[in-house]
N, C-alpha and C positions, 0 to 999 in steps of 0.2 A: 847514788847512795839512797837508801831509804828513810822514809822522811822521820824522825826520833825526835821528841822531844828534850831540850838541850837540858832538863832536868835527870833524865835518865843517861844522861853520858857520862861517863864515871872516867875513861883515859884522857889524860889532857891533851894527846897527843890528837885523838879523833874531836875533843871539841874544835884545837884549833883550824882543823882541816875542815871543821862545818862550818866554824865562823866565815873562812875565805872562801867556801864554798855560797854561803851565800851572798856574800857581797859580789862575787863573778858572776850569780843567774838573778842579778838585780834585786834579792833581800836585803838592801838595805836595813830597814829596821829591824827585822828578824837578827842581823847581825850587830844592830845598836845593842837588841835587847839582852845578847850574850856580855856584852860589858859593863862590869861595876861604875858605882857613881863616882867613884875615887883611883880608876886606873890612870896607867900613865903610859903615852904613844907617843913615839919617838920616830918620826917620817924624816929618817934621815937622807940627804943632809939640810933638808926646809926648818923642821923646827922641831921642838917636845912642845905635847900639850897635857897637862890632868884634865879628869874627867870626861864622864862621859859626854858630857854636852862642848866642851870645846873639838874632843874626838870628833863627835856626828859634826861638827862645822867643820872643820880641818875634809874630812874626807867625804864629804857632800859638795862639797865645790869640787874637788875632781872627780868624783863620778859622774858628775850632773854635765861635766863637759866631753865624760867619755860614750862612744859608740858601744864599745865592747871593756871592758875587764876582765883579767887573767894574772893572775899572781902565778910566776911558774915560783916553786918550791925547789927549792936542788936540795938542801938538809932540813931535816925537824927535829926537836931533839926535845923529851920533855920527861921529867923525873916527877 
């Protein structure tokens, strides 16, 4: 996919697919930087966490132990 600025993504459905996109080619922070300070991530069935800084800790310890990442998708769905 070509590389867009996540200011100019206007469908939620193509943000969410750049945000996993870049967490699977190792943008970590490029994909912190797509989340508010006040979201809420639910890695079920480990835990819920708010915000973005307990998100980046929550899923920085599993990347940081993975070789590869790959989210497959079977539905998206966004209004």
């Amino acid at each position: 996919m070509a590389s867009a600025s996540i200011s100019t993504i206007t469908d939620p459905g193509e943000f969410v697919t750049r945000f996993i996109e870049n967490i699977e080619q190792s943008h970590f922070t490029a994909a912190m930087d797509m989340v508010s300070d006040d979201c809420e991530y639910d890695n079920v069935p480990i835990t819920k966490v708010f915000g973005r800084e307990a998100m980046t800790q929550i899923l920085s310890d599993f990347i940081a132990a993975a070789t590869k990442v790959e989210w497959l998708v079977h539905h998206q769905v966004a209004t």
